[in-house]
C-alpha positions as CSV (number, residue, x, y, z in Angstrom):
1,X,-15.5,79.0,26.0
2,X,-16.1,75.7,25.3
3,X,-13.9,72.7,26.5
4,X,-11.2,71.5,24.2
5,X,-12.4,67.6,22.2
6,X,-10.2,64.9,23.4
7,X,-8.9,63.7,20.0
8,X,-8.9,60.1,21.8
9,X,-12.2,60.1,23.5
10,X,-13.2,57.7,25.9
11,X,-16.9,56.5,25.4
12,X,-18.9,55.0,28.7
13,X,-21.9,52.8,28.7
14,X,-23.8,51.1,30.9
15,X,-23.2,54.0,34.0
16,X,-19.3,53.7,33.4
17,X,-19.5,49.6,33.8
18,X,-18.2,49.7,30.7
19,X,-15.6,51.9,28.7
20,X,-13.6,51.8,25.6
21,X,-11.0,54.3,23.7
22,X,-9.4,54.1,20.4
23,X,-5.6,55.7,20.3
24,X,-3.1,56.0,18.1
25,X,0.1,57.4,19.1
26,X,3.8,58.4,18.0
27,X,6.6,58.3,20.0
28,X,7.9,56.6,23.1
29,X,5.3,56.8,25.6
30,X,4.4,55.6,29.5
31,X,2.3,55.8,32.1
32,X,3.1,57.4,35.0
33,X,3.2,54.8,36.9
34,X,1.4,51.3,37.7
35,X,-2.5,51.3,38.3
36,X,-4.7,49.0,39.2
37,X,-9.1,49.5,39.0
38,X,-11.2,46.8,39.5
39,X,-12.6,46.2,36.3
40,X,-11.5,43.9,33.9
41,X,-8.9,45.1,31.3
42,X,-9.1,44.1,27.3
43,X,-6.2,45.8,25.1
44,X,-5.9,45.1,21.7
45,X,-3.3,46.0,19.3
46,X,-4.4,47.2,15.9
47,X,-0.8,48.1,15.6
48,X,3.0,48.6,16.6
49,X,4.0,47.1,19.8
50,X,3.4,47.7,24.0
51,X,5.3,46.4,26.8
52,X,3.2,45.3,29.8
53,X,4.1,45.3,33.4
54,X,1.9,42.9,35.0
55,X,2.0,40.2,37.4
56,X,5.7,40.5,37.9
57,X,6.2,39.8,34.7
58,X,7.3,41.8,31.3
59,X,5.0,40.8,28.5
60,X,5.5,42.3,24.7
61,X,2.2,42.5,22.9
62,X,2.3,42.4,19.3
63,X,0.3,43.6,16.2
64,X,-2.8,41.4,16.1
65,X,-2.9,40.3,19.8
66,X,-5.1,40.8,22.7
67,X,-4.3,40.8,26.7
68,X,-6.8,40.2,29.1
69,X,-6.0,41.6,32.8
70,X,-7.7,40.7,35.5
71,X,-9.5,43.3,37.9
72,X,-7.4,44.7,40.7
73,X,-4.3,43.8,39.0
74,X,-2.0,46.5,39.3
75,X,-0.2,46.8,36.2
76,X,1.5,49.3,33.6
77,X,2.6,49.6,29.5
78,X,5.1,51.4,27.8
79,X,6.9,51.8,24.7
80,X,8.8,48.9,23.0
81,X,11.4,49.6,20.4
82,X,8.9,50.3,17.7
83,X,7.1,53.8,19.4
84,X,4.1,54.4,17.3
85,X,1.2,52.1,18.0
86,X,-2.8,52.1,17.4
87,X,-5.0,50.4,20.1
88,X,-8.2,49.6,21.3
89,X,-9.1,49.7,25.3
90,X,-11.7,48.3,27.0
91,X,-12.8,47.8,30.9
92,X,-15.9,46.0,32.0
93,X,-17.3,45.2,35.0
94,X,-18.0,41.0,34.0
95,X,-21.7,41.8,35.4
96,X,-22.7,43.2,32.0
97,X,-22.5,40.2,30.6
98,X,-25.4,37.9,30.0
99,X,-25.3,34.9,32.7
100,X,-24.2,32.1,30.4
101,X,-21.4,34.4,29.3
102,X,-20.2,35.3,33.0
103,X,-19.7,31.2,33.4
104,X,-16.8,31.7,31.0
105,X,-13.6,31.7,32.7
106,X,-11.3,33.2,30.0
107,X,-8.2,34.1,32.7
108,X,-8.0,30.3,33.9
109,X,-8.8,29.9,37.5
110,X,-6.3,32.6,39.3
111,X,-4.6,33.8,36.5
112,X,-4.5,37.6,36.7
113,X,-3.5,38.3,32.8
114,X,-3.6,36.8,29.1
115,X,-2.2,37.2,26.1
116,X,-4.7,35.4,23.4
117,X,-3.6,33.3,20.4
118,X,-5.7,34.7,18.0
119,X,-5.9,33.4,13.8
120,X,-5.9,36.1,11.2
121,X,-9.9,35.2,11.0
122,X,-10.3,35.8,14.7
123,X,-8.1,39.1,14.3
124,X,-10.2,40.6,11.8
125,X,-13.1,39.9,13.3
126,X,-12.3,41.1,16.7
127,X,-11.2,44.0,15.1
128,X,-14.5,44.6,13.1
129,X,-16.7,44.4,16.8
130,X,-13.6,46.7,18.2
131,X,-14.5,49.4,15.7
132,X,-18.4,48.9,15.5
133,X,-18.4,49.5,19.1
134,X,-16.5,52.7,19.1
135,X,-18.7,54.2,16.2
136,X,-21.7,53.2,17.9
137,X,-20.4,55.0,21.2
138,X,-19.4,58.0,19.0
139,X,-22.5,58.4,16.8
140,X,-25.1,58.0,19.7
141,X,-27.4,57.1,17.9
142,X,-31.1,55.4,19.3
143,X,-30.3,52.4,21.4
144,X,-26.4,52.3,20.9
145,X,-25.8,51.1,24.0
146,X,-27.6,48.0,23.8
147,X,-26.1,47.4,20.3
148,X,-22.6,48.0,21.9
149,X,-23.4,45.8,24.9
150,X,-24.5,43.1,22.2
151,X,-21.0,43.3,19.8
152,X,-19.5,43.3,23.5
153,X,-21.4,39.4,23.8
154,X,-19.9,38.9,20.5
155,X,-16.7,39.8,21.3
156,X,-16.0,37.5,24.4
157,X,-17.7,34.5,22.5
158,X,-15.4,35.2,19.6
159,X,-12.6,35.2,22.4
160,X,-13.8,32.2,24.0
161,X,-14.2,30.3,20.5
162,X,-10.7,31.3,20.2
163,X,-9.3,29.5,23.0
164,X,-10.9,26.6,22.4
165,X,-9.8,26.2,19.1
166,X,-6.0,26.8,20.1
167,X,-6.2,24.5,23.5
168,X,-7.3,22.2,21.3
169,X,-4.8,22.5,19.0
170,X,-1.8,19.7,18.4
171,X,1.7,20.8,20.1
172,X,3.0,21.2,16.4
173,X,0.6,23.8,15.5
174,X,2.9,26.3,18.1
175,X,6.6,25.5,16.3
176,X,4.6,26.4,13.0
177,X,3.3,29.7,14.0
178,X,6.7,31.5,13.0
179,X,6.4,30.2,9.7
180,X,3.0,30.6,8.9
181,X,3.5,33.9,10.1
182,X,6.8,34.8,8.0
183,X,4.4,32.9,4.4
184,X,1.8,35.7,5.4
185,X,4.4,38.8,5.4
186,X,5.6,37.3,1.9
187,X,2.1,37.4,0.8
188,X,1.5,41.0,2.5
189,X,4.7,42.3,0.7
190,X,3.7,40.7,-2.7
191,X,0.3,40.9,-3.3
192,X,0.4,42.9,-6.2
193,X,2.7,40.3,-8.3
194,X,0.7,37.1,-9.6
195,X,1.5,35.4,-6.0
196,X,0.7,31.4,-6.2
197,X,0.5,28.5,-4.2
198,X,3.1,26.7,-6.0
199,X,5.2,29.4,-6.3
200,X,5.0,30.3,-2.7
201,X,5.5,26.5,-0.9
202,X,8.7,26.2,-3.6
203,X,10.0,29.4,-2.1
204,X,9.2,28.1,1.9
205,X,10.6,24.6,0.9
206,X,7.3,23.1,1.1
207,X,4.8,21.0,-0.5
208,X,1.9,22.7,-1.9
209,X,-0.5,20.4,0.2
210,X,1.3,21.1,3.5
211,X,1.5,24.9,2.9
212,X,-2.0,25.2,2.0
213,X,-3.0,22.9,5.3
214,X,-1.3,24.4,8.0
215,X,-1.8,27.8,6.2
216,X,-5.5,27.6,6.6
217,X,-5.2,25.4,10.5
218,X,-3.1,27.9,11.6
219,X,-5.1,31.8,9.8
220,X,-8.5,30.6,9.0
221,X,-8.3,32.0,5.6
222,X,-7.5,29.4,2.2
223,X,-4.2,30.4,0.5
224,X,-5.6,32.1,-2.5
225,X,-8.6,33.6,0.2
226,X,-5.8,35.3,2.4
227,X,-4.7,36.9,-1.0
228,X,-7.3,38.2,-2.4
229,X,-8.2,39.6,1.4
230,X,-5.3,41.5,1.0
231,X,-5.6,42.7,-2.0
232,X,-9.7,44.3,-1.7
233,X,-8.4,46.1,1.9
234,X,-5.9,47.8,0.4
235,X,-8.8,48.7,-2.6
236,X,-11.1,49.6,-0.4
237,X,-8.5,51.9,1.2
238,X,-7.4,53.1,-2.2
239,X,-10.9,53.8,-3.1
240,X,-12.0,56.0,-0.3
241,X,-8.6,58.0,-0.1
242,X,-7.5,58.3,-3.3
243,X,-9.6,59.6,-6.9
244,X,-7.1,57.0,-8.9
245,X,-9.3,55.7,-12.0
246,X,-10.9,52.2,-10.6
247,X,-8.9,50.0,-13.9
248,X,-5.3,52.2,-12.5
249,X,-6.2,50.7,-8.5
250,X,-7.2,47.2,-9.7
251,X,-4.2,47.1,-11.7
252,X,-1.8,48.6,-8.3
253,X,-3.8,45.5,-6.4
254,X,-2.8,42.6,-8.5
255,X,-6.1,42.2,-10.5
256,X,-4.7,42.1,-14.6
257,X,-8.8,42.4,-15.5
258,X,-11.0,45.1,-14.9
259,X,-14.1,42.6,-15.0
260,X,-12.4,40.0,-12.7
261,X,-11.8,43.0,-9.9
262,X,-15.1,44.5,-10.3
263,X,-16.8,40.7,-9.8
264,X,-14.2,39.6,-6.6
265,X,-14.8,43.1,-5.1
266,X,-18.8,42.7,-5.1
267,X,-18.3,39.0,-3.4
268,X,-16.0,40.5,-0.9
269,X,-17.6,43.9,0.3
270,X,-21.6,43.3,-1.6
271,X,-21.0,46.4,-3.3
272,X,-19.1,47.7,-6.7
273,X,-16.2,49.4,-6.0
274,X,-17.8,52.8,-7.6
275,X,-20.5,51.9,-5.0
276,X,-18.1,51.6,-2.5
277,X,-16.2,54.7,-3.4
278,X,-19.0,56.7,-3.1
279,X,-20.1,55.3,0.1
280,X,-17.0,55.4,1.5
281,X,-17.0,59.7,0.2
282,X,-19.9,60.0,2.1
283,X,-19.3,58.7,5.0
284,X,-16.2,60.9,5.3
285,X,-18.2,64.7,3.9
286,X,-20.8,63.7,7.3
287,X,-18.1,63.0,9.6
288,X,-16.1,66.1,8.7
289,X,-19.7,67.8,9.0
290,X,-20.2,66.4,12.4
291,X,-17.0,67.8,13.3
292,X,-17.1,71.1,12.1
């Protein structure tokens, strides 16, 4: 009889030196009790919240942040208030990395943890290397570990870029992050309804200039570029699980013309969304394929 499929496999590369695991989970949930191992920890969260025990010190890690642990650390995580949560988990042995790379020093001389900064740009793209990583790993296909060891690269260069950019940041930048952050909920909440700059910076008490500056110094994206992010994730999600007619899902997104959907989509993704639609189908039919 064959051994039961972990429904949250861990993938190893490299003769263990590296490993990562994708989770989601619902309800409240802890380890045992704290571990330590002596590779280096990277835990991002795609979503929900974690507490960490680490260092002597309770840490809450949010949607859309990463923590870096140092090797050796002992260290533990458990629920927060809000139970469900999706994350990524990777440990590395720093060797792996190409010798320019092991010069970095993200953890700061004797630091053993960190909890990075990172923009809504930075998030999605970590997140994009996260996941192409984890397919890679699960598809096996020829030479996936050298193509996951190179998005690995990418990923602590993306980190490293990340730090610079908020170290170098002016003090004020951190007292605006808790509005920035409440303008991008508004904007996630509303993005079906003809959301505008003016309309927007009137609502936050705000000029339109100094919305759209610190807006874009403080997420990477343009106002109007954040928006229209929003709205072609939540078509391509509509596309791939729903069979909604393509005019009825650009009309749920915000887009009041067929044509003007159909051209942003392309720019956005390179394909149509009926390209996309039936990519996205059969992707799915081989997966369930490869699972059957």
């Amino acid at each position: 009889m064959p051994a039961p499929v972990s429904p949250n496999p861990k993938y190893y590369v490299e003769n263990g030196k590296l490993s990562i695991q994708h989770m989601k989970r619902k309800g409240v949930t802890a380890m045992p009790r704290p571990h330590s191992h002596s590779s280096v920890e990277l835990y991002y969260l795609v979503e929900g919240e974690r507490v960490y025990f680490v260092d002597g010190q309770v840490v809450t890690v949010h949607k859309g942040e990463l923590i870096m642990i140092a090797g050796h650390e002992i260290h533990a995580t458990a629920s927060s208030e809000v139970a469900e949560f999706e994350r990524i988990l990777i440990n590395y042995e720093p060797s792996l990395l190409p010798p320019a790379l092991r010069q970095l020093n993200l953890l700061h001389g004797n630091r053993s943890f960190r909890v990075f900064p990172l923009s809504l740009r930075d998030r999605g793209e970590v997140e994009r290397l996260l996941i192409r990583m984890v397919e890679e790993c699960r598809q096996e296909k020829a030479y996936y570990e050298t193509v996951c060891l190179s998005l690995f690269a990418e990923l602590i260069i993306t980190l490293a870029r990340s730090e610079h950019s908020a170290l170098s940041a002016s003090p004020s930048r951190y007292s605006l992050h808790h509005k920035v952050s409440e303008i991008a909920t508004y904007l996630r909440e509303h993005y079906r309804e003809p959301v505008t700059l003016e309309d927007t910076a009137k609502r936050f008490y705000m000029s339109n200039s100094y919305l759209s500056r610190i807006f874009h110094r403080l997420t990477g994206f343009h106002f109007r570029e954040y928006v229209i992010y929003i709205r072609v994730s939540e078509a391509k999600r509509m596309l791939a699980g729903s069979r909604q007619k393509i005019q009825e899902i650009a009309l749920a997104v915000g887009f009041e013309h067929l044509s003007h959907f159909n051209k942003t989509f392309k720019k956005a993704t390179g394909l149509t969304p009926m390209q996309y639609r039936k990519q996205a189908k059969a992707e799915q039919a081989a997966n369930r394929q490869e699972q059957a």
